[in-house]
Every structure is written in structure tokens, then in C-alpha cells.
C-alpha positions in Angstrom: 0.0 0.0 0.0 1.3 3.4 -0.8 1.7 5.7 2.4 0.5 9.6 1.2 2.2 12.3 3.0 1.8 16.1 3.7 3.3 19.2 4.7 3.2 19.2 9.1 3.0 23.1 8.7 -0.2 22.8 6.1 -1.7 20.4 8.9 -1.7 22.5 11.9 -2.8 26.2 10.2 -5.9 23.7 8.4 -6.1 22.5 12.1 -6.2 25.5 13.8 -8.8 27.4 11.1 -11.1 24.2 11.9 -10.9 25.0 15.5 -11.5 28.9 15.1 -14.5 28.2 13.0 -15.7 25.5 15.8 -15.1 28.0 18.2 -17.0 30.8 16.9 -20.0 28.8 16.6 -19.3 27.1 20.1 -19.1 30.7 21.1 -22.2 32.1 19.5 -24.3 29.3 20.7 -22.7 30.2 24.2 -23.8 33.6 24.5 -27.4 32.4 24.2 -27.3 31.0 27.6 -27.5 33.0 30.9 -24.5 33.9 32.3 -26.2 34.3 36.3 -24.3 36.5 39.2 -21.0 36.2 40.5 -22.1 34.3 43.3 -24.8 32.1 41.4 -23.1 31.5 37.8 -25.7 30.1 34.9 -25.5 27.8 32.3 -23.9 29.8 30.4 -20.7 30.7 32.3 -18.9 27.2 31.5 -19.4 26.7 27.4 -18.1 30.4 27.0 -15.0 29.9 28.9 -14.6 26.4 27.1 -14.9 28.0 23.5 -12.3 30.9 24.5 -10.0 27.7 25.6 -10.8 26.4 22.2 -9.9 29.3 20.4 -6.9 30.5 22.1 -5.6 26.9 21.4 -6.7 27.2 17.7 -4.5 30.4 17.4 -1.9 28.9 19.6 -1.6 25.7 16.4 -2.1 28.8 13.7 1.1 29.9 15.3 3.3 26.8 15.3 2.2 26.4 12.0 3.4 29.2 10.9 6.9 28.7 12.6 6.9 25.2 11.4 9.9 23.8 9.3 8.2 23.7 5.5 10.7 20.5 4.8 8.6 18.3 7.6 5.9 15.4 6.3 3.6 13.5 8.2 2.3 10.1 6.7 -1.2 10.1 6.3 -2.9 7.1 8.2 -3.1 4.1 5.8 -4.3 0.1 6.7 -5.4 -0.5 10.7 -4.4 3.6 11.6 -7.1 4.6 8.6 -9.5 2.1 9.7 -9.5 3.1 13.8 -9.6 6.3 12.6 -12.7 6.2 10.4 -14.5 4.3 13.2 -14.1 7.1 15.5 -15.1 9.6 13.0 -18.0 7.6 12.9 -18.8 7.1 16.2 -18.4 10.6 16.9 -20.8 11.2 14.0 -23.2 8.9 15.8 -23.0 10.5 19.1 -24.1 14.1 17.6 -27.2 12.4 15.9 -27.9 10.0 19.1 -26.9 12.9 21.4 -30.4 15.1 21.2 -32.6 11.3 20.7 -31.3 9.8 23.8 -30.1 12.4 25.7 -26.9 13.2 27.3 -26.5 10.5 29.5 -27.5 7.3 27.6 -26.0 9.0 24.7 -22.6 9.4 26.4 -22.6 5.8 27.7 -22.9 4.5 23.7 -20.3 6.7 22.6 -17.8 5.8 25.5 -18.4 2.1 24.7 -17.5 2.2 21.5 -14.6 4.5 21.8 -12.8 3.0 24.7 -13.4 -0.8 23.0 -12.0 0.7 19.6 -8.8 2.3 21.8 -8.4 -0.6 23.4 -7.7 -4.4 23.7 -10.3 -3.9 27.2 -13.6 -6.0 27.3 -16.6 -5.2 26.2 -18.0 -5.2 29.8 -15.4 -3.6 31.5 -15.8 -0.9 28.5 -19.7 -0.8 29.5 -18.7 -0.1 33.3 -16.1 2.7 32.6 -18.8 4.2 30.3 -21.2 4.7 33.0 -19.3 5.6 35.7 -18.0 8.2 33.0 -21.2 9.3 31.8 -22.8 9.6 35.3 -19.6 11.7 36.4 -20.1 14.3 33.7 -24.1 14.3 34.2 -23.8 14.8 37.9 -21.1 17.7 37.4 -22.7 19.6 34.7 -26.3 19.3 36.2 -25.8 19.6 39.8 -22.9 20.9 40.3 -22.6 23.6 36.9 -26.5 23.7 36.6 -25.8 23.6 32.9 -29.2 22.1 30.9 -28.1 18.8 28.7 -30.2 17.3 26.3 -32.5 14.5 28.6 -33.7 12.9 25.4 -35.9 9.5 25.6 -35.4 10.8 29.6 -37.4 13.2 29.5 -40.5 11.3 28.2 
């Protein structure tokens, strides 16, 4: 099989233009959501600080792009690498479309599944268990804790 390579440099500045146009959205979407009082912070406090993150990383990648040797090539993932890699695309694909049908939680359990078994040589049970502890983690932080709304999904009915 023939291995395709490209510019490093090329990489990051595509890389980094992704993220600022991700986290302009991120952002806008953001600022929708109430930002609360100092000492009783809304929903919105947490996703505006993420996208900033976002972006300030973005510009950071720009940069080394930018300062990047021209000469350097990275090998574009061919055979097992191209495969894994699809699958998560996928999967990540499938979480967006299950996310708002299932709902955060049940959603998030899926997705972690799938991703830790495709990362990993661990069971499919053991994958299950991490999943949920995961997924109930992140729902209990972000709804209790953060007070920030997720989707609730077939939850909700």
C-alpha cells in the first residue's frame, strides 16, 4: 500500500482554522445562555469559557504552523491507523445524531463504549462499566454541580 504524505505546517494552520470556525460557533451558541451572578453563575458561564479555551488553542496551532519547518511530512494514516480512525469519525458522528434522541446520558454511555473498545484491547463489559461511571460523572457535574441544561432525550418522556 502506498503511504500519502503532507506538509506538518499545512496540517496545523488547516487544524487550527477548523478550531476557530468551531469555536465561533461554540461561542455564539454560548452567548445564548445566561451567564447568572457572580455568586450564582448560569449555564452559560462554563461553554463560554470552554470555547475561548478552544480558540486560544486554535490560534496557539495557527502559530506553530506558521513557525513550522516547511521541509517536515507527516504520513497520512493508511491500513489498521485509517481504519481506527474512520470508526471514530464515525462514532463521533453517531453521538451528535444519538446525542439530542437519547439524551446526554444514555448518549454518552454509547459513545464511550464504542470509543474505549475501539482504543483498546479492554472488554466489552469492563468498557460498558467505565462508560457509565464516566457518563454519570459528567451528568452529575454539569447538572448539579454547573446547573448547565443537557439534552434529557428519551429521559425526558
Amino acid at each position: 500500500m502506498e503511504n500519502h504524505t503532507f506538509a506538518k505546517w499545512k496540517g496545523y494552520i488547516l487544524m487550527g482554522a477548523a478550531g476557530i470556525l468551531l469555536s465561533a460557533g461554540y461561542l455564539w451558541e454560548a452567548m445564548q445562555l445566561p451567564f447568572g451572578r457572580p455568586d450564582q453563575p448560569g449555564a452559560g458561564l462554563f461553554p463560554v469559557v470552554v470555547g475561548a479555551i478552544l480558540l486560544l488553542a486554535s490560534l496557539a496551532t495557527i502559530w506553530e504552523g506558521v513557525r513550522m519547518e516547511r521541509a517536515e511530512e507527516v504520513d497520512f494514516p493508511a491500513g489498521t491507523d485509517l481504519y481506527r480512525l474512520l470508526k471514530l469519525i464515525a462514532y463521533l458522528f453517531g453521538y451528535f445524531v444519538l446525542l439530542p434522541l437519547l439524551g446526554f446520558p444514555l448518549a454518552s454511555v454509547v459513545f464511550c463504549t464504542f470509543l474505549i473498545h475501539a482504543l483498546s484491547d479492554v472488554s466489552w463489559l469492563r468498557c460498558a462499566v467505565y462508560a457509565i461511571l464516566m457518563s454519570a460523572s459528567a451528568t452529575y457535574l454539569f447538572v448539579h454541580l454547573l446547573n448547565v441544561p443537557l439534552p434529557r432525550g428519551i429521559l425526558s418522556i
